[in-house]
ROLUMKE-827560 format. One line per 5 residues: their letters; for each residue x, z, y of N, C-alpha, C. Coordinates in steps of 0.05 Angstrom, whole numbers, padded with zeros to 5 digits. Layout:
ROLUMKE-827560
A = X,Z,Y,X,Z,Y,X,Z,Y ~ ...
This chain:
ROLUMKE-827560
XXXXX = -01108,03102,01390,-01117,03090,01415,-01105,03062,01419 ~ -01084,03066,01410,-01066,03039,01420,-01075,03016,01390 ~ -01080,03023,01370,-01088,03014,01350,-01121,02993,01360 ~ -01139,03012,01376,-01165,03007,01380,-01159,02993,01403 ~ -01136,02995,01423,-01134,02961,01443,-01127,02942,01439
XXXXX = -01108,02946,01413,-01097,02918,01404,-01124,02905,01387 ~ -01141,02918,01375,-01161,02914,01363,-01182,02893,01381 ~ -01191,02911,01400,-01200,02905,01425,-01194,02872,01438 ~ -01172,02876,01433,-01158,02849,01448,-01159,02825,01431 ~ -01151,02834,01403,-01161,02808,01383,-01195,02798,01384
XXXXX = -01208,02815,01382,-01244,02812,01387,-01242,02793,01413 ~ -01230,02805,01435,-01234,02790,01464,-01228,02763,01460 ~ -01204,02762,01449,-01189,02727,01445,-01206,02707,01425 ~ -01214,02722,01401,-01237,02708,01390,-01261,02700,01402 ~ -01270,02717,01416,-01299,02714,01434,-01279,02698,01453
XXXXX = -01272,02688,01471,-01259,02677,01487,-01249,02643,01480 ~ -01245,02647,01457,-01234,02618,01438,-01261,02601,01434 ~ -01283,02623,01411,-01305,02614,01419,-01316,02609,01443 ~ -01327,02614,01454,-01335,02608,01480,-01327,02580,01500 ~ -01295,02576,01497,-01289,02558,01507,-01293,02531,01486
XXXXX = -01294,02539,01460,-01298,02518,01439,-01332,02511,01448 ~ -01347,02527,01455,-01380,02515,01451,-01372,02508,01478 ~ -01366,02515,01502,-01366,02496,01522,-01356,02473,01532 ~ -01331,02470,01516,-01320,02435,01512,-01333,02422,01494 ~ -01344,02431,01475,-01362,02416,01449,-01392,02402,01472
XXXXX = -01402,02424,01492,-01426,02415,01504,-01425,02397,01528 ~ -01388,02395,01534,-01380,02383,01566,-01380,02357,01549 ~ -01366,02346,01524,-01348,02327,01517,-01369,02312,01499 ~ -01402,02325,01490,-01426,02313,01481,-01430,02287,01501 ~ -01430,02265,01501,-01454,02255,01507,-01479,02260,01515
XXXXX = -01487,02264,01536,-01512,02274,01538,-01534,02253,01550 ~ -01534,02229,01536,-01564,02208,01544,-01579,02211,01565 ~ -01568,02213,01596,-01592,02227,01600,-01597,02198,01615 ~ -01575,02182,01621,-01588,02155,01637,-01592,02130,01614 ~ -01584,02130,01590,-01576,02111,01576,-01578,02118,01544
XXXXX = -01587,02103,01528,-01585,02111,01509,-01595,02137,01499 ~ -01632,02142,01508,-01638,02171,01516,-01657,02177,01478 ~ -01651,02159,01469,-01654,02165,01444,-01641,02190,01425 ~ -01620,02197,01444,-01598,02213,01431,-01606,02236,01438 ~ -01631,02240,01457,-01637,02266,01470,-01661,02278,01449
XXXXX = -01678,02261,01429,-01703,02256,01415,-01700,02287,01397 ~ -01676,02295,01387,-01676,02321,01373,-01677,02350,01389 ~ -01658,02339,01402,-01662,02363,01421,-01673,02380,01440 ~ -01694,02359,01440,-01713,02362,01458,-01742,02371,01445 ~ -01734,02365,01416,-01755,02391,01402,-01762,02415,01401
XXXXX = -01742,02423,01404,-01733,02460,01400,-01757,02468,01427 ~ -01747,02463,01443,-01776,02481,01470,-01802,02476,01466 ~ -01806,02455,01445,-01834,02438,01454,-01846,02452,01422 ~ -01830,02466,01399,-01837,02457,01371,-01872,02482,01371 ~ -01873,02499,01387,-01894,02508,01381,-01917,02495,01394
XXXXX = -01917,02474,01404,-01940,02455,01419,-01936,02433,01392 ~ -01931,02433,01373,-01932,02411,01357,-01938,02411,01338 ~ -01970,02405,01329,-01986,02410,01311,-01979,02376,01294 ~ -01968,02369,01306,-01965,02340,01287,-01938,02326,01300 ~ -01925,02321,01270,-01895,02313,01268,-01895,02286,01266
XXXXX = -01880,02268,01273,-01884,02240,01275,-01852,02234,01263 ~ -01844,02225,01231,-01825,02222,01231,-01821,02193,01229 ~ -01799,02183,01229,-01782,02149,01227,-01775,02144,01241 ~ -01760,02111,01248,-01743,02098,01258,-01751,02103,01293 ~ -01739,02075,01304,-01742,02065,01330,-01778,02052,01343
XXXXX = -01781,02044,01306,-01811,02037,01312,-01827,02057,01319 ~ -01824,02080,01321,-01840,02109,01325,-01838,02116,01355 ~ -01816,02118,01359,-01812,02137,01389,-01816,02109,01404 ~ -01819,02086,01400,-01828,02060,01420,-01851,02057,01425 ~ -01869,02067,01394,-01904,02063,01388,-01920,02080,01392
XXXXX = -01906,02107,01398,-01929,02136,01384,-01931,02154,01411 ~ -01946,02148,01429,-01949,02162,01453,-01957,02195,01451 ~ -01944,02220,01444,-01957,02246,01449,-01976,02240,01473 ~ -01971,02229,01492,-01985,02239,01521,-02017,02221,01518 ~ -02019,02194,01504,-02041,02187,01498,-02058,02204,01473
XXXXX = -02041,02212,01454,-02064,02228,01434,-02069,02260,01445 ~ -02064,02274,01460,-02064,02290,01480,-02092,02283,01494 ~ -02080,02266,01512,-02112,02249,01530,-02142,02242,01511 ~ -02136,02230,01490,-02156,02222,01485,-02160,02243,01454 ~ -02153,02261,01450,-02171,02279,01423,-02153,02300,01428
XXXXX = -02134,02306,01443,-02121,02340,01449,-02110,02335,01419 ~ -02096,02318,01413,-02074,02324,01391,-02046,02333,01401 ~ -02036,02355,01393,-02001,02363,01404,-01993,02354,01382 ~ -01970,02333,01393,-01947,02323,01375,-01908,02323,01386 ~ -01907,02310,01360,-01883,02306,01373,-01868,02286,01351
XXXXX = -01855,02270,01368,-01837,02246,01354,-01812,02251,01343 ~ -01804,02260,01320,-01777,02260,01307,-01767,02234,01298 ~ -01769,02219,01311,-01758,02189,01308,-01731,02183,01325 ~ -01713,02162,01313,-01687,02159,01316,-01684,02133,01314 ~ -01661,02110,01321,-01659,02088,01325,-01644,02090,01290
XXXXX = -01656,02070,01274,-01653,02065,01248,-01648,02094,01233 ~ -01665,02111,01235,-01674,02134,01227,-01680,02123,01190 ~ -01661,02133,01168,-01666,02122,01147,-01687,02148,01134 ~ -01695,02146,01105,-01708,02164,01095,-01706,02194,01099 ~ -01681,02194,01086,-01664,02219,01080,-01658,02235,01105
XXXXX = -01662,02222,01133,-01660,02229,01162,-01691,02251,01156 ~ -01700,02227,01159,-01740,02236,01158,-01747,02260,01150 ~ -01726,02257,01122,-01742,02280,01104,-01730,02316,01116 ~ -01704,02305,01127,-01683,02332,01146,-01706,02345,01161 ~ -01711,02323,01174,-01737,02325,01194,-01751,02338,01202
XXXXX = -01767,02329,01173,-01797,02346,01174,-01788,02374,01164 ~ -01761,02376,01144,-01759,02404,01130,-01753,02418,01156 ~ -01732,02413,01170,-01739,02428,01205,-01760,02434,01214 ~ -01773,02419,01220,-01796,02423,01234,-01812,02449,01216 ~ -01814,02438,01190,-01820,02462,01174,-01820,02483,01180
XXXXX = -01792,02491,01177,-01781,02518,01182,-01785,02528,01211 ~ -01782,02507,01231,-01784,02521,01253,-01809,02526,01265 ~ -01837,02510,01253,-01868,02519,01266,-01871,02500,01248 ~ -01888,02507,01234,-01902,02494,01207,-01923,02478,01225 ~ -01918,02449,01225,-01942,02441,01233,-01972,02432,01215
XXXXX = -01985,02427,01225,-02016,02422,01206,-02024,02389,01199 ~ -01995,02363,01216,-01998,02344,01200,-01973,02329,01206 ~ -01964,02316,01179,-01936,02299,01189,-01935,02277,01186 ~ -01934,02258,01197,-01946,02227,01199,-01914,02220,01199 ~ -01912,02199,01168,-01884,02196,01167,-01890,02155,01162
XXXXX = -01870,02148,01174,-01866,02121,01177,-01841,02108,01166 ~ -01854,02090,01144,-01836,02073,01128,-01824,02053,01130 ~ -01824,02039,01159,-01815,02012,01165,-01779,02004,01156 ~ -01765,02035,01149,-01743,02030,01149,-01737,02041,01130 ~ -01756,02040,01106,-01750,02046,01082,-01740,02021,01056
XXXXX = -01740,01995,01074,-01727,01972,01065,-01693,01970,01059 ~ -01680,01995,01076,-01656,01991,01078,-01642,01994,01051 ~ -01614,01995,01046,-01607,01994,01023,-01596,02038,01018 ~ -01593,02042,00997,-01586,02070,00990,-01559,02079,01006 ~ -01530,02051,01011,-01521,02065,01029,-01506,02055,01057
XXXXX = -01530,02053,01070,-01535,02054,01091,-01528,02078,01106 ~ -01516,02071,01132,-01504,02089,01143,-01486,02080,01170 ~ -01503,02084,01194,-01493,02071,01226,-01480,02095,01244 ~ -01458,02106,01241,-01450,02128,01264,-01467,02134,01282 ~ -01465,02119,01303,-01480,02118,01329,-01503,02134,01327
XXXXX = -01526,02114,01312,-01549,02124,01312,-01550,02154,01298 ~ -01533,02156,01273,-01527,02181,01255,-01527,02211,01275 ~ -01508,02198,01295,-01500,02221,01311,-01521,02224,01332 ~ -01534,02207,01344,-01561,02207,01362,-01578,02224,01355 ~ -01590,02228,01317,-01608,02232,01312,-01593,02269,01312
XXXXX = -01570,02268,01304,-01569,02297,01286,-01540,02321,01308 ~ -01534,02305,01335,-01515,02328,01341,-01536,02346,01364 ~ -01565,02333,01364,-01576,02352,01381,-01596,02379,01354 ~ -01587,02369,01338,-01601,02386,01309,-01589,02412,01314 ~ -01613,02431,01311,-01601,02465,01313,-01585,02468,01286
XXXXX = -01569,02485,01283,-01554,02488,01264,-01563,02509,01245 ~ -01562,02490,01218,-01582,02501,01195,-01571,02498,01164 ~ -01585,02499,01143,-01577,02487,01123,-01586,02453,01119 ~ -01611,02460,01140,-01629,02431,01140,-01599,02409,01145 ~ -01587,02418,01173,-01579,02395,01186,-01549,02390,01170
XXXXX = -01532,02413,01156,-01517,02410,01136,-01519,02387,01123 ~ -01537,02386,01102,-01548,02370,01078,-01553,02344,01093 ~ -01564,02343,01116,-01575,02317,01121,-01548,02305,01137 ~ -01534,02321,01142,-01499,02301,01153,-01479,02296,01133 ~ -01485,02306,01099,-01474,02302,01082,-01492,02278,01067
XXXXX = -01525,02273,01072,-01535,02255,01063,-01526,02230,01077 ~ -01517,02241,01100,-01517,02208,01119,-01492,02195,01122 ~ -01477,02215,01124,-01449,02200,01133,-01437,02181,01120 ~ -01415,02173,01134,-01402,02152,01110,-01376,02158,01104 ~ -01365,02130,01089,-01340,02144,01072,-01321,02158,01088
XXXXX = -01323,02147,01117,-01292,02149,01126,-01304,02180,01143 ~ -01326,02190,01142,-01332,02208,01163,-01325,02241,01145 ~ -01320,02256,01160,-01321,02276,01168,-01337,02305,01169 ~ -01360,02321,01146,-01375,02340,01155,-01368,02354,01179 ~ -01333,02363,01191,-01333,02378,01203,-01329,02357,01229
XXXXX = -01326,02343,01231,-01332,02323,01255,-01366,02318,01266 ~ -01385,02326,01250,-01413,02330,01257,-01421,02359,01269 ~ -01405,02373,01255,-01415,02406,01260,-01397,02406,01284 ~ -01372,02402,01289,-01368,02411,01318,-01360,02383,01330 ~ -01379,02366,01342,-01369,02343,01354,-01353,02342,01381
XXXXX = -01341,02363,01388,-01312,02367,01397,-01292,02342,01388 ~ -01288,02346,01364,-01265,02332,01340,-01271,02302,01353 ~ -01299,02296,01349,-01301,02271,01352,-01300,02248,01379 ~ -01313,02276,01393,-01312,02259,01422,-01294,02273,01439 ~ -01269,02285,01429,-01252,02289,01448,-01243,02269,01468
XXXXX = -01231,02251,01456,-01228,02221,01472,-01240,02212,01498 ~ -01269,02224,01498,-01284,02217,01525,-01279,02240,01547 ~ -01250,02253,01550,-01248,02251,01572,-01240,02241,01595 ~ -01234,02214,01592,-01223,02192,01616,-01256,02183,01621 ~ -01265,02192,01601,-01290,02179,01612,-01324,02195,01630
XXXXX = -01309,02227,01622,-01326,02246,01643,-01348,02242,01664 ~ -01366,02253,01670,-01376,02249,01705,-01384,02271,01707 ~ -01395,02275,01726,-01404,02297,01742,-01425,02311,01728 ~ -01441,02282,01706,-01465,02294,01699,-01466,02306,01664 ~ -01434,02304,01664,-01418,02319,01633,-01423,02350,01637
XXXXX = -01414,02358,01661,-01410,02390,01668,-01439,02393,01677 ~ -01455,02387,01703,-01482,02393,01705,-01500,02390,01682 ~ -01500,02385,01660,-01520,02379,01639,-01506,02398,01615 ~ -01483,02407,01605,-01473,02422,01582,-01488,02444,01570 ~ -01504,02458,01597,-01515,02476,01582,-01551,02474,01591
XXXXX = -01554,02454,01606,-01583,02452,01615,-01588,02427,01622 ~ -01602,02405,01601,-01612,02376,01596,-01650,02377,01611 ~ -01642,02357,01630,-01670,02360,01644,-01683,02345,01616 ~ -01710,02341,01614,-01719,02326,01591,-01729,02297,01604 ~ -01718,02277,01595,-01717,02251,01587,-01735,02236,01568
XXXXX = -01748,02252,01555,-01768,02245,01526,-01791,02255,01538 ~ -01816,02248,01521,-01841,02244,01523,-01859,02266,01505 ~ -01838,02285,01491,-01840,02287,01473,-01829,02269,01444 ~ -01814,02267,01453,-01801,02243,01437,-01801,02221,01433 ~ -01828,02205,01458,-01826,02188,01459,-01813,02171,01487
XXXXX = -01793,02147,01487,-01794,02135,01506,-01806,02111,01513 ~ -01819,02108,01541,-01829,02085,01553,-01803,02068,01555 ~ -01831,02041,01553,-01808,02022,01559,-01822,02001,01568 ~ -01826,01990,01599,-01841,01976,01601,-01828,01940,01600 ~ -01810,01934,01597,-01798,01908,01585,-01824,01896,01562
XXXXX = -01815,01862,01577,-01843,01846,01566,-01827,01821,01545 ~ -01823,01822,01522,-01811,01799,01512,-01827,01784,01493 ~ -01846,01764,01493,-01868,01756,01483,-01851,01753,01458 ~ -01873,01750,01435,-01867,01749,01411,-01872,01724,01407 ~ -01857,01701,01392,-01866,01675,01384,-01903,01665,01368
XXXXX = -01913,01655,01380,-01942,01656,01377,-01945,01642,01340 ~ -01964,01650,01333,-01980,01642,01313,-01968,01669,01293 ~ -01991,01671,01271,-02000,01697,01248,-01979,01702,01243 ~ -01979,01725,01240,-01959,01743,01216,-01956,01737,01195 ~ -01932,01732,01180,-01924,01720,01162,-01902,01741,01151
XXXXX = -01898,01746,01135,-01876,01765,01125,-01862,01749,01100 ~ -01836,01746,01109,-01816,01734,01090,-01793,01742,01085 ~ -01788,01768,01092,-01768,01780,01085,-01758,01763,01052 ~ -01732,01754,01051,-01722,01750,01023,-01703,01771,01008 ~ -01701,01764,00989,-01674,01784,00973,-01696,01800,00956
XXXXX = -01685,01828,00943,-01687,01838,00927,-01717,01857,00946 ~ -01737,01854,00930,-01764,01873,00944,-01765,01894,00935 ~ -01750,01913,00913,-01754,01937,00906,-01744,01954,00921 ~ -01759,01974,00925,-01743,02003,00931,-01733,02015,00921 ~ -01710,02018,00933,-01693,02036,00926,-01694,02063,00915
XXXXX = -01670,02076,00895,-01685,02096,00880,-01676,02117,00898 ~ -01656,02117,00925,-01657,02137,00941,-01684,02139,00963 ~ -01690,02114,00972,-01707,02106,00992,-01740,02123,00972 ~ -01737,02120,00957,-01766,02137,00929,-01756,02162,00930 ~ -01741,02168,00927,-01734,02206,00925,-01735,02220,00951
XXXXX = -01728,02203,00977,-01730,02218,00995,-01769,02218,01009 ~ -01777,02196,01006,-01802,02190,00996,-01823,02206,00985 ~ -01816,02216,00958,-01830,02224,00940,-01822,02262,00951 ~ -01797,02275,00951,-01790,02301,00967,-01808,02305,00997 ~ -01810,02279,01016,-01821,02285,01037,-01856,02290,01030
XXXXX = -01864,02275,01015,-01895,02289,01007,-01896,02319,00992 ~ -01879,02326,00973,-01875,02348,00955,-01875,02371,00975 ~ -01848,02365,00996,-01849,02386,01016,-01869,02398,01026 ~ -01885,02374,01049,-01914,02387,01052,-01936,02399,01039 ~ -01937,02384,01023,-01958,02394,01003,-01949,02419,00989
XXXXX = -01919,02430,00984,-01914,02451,00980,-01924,02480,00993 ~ -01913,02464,01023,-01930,02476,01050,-01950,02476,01064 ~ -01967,02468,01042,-02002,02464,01052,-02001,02442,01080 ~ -01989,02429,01080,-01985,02406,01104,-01997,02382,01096 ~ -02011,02371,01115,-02024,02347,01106,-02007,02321,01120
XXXXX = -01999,02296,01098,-01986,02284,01108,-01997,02254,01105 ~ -01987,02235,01118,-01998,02206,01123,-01980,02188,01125 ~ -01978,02168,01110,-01953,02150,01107,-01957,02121,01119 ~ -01942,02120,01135,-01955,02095,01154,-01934,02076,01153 ~ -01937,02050,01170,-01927,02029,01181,-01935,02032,01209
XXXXX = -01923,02027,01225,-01919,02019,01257,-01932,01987,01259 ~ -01942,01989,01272,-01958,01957,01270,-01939,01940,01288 ~ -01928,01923,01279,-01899,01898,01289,-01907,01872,01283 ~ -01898,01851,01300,-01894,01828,01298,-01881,01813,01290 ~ -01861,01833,01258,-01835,01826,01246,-01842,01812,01225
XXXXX = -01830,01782,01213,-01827,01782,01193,-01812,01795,01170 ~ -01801,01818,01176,-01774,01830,01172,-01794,01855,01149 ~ -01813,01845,01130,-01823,01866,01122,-01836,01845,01085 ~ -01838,01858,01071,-01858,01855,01050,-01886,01863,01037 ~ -01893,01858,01026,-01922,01864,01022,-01912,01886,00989
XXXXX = -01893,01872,00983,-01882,01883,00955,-01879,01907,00960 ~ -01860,01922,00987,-01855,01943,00998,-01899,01957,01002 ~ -01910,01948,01013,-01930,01957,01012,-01946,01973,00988 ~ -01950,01956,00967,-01959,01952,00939,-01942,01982,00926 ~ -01918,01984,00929,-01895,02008,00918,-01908,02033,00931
XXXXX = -01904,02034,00960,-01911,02052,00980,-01941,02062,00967 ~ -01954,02048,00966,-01995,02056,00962,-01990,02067,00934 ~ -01967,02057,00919,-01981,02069,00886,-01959,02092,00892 ~ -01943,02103,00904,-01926,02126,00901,-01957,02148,00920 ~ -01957,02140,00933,-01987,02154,00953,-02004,02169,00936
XXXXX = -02024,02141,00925,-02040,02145,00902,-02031,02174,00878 ~ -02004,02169,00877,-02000,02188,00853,-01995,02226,00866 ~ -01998,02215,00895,-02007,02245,00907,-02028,02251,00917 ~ -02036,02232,00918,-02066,02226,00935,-02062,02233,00968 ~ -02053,02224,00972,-02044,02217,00995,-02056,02189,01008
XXXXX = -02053,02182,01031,-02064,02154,01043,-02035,02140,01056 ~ -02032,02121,01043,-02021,02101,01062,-02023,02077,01074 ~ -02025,02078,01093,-02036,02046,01120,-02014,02033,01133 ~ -02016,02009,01127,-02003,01985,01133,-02011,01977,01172 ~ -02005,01983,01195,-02030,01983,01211,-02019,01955,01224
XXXXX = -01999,01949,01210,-02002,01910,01228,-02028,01901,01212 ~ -02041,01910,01184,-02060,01900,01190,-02089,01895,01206 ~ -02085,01919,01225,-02104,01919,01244,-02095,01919,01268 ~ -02081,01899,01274,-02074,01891,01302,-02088,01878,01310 ~ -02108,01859,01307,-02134,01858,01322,-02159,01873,01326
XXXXX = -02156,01893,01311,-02171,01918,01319,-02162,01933,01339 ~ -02136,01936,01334,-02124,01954,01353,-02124,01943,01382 ~ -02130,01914,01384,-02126,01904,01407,-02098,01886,01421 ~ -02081,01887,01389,-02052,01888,01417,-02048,01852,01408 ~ -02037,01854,01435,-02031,01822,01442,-01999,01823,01449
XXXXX = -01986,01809,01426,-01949,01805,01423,-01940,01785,01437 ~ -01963,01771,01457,-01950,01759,01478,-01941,01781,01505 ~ -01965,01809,01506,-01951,01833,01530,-01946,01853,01521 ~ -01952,01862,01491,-01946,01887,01480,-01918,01895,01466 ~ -01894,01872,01480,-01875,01886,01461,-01847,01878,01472
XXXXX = -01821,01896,01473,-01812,01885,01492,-01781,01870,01480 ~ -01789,01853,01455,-01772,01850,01428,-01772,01829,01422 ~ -01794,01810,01424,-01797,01793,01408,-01826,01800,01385 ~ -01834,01829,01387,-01844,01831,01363,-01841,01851,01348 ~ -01812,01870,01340,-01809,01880,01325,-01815,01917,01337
XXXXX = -01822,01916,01362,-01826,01941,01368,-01850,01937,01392 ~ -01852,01963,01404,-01885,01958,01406,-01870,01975,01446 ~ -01878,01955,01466,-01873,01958,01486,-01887,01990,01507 ~ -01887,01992,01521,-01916,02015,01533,-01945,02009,01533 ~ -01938,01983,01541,-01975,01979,01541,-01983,01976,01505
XXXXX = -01963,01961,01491,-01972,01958,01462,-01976,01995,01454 ~ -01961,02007,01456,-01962,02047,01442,-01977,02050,01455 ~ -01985,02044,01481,-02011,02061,01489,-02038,02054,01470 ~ -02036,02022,01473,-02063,02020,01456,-02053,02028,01427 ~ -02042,02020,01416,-02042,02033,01390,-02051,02066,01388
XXXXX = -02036,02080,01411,-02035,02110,01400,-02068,02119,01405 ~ -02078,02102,01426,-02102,02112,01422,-02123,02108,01397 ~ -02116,02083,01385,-02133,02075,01357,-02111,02095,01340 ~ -02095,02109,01341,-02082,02128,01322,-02091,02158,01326 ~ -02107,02165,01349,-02118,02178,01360,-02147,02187,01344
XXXXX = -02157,02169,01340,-02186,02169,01335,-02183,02164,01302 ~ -02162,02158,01295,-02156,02158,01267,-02151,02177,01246 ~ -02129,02201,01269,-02125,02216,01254,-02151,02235,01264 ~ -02153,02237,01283,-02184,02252,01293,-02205,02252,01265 ~ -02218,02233,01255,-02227,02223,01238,-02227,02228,01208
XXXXX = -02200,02220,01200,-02180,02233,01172,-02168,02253,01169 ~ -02155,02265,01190,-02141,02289,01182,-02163,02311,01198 ~ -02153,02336,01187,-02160,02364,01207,-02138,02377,01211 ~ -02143,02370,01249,-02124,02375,01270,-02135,02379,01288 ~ -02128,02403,01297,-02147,02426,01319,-02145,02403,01346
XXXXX = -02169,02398,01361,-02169,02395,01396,-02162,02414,01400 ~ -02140,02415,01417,-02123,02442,01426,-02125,02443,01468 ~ -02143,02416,01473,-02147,02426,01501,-02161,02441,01513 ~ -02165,02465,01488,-02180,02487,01513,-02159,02505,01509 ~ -02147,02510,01490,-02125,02525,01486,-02105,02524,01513
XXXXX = -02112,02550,01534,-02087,02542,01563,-02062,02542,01561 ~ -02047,02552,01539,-02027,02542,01535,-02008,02515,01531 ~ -02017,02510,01503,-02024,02485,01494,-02037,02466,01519 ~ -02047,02469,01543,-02058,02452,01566,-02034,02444,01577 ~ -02028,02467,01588,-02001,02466,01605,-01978,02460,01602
XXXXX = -01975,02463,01570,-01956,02443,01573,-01956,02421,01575 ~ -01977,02410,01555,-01978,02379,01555,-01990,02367,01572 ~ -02002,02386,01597,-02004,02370,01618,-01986,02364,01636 ~ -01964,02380,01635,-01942,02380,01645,-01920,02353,01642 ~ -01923,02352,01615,-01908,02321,01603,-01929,02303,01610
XXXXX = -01950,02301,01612,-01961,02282,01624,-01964,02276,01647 ~ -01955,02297,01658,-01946,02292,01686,-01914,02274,01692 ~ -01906,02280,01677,-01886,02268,01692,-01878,02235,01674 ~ -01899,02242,01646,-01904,02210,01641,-01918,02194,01666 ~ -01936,02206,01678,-01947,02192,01688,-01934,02182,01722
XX = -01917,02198,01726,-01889,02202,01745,-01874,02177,01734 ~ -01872,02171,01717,-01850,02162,01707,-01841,02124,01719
């Protein structure tokens, strides 16, 4: 007996150690909810992943450009934005294998604007934005061993305790009210942004200099993110975000279409139809150009709307009452917003 309370008591202290470890890990998180709500973009998957017939992976150009609540409105597409502020390949590819596993969706629209970077590349900040709201997996393992850098840490990602202990001089009120319940801040992963920063007038010109090849990590994570789907009967689409950057090549294009081709796959460049699409980079962007403001994603998402409507098969899901309610629900409070 006395054997089975000392027993007893070790179990209690373990459960107890834990417990207080996941609730300083969730007080001492960061939680975006006024600032920097980019960091909220993963986490805010998990409730929404069975409303999401279409995955939207890449950078900052995505969750700025890709309105769920407009392709919803105009063809009953359920999506959702797995996009991250300099979200590199190897992010992408974590991504979609998540998404995978957790509700197989029926299309994954992945974006290459930041497949220019170099193989090792690697920004904390954003690193940790994209991946400490990641459920814990083998996915998110691999992809914090793909990303990190020299001086970092695996076990500083898995329990970011380690890392942000430090922020407690810097606490508020809304550390403890948020630890275990994050109102949602995302759009589905996308945020508005109505800021107007005209883009310098006259054509697109792309002059990116230096070395135009891709990289042989930026191609493997690339070449794995099509394999995946298509493994999984998933139909996928390799895009560009339509920008006002010179910050791009055509060389990068030319690479991108023949890796496509060799899956048969489609890939679209869509700055080149920014006068189709309508958008004007003197009110559509709130950058200069390089990202696409609210009024620019809205029009875009609707000509992305009717595109994939068009090319892919992807269920209208607004009769489905489920599927209604929620996303009328986010569009409610987009439209709140």
């Amino acid at each position: 007996m006395n054997k089975i309370s000392k027993a007893g008591i070790i179990i209690l202290k373990i459960i107890l150690i834990f417990v207080l470890v996941v609730t300083l890990n969730r007080i001492f998180m960061p939680k975006y909810i006024h600032e920097n709500q980019d960091g909220r973009i993963t986490q805010e998957y998990y409730p929404q992943k069975k409303y999401a017939d279409v995955i939207f992976a890449g950078s900052s150009t995505v969750h700025s450009g890709v309105s769920p609540v407009i392709l919803w409105e105009e063809a009953g597409i359920s999506s959702y934005v797995r996009a991250n502020a300099s979200q590199t390949m190897w992010i992408s590819y974590y991504m979609i294998e998540d998404a995978v596993k957790c509700h197989k969706p029926e299309l994954v629209c992945l974006d290459t604007t930041f497949i220019k970077y170099d193989d090792d590349f690697a920004e904390e900040p954003s690193t940790r934005k994209a991946l400490d709201g990641m459920r814990m997996s083998l996915s998110k393992i691999r992809c914090i061993e793909a990303s990190m850098g020299e001086d970092e840490k695996l076990w500083d990602y898995l329990v970011p305790l380690f890392r942000f202990h430090s922020r407690w001089k810097e606490l508020t009120l809304d550390d403890f009210r948020y630890a275990y319940y994050n109102k949602p801040v995302t759009f589905n992963g996308y945020l508005k942004d109505d800021v107007v920063e005209a883009a310098e007038p006259g054509d697109l010109v792309y002059t990116r200099d230096g070395d135009t090849g891709l990289s042989s990590r930026n191609v493997e994570y690339l070449r794995r993110s099509i394999e995946l789907c298509q493994k999984n009967g998933i139909q996928i689409m390799l895009f560009k975000v339509p920008a006002h950057s010179s910050n791009w090549s055509r060389d990068y294009d030319r690479q991108i279409a023949d890796i496509a081709a060799e899956y048969g796959v489609s890939y679209i460049n869509f700055d080149e139809l920014n006068d189709e699409i309508g958008l004007d980079y003197s009110t559509d962007t709130p950058d200069g150009g390089s990202h696409l403001n609210t009024s620019g994603a809205e029009k875009f998402s609707r000509y992305l709307a009717d595109y994939i409507k068009d090319n892919y098969n992807v269920m209208d899901r607004r009769s489905y009452d489920d599927f209604a309610r929620n996303l009328e629900s986010v569009k409610h409070r987009y439209m709140a917003h």
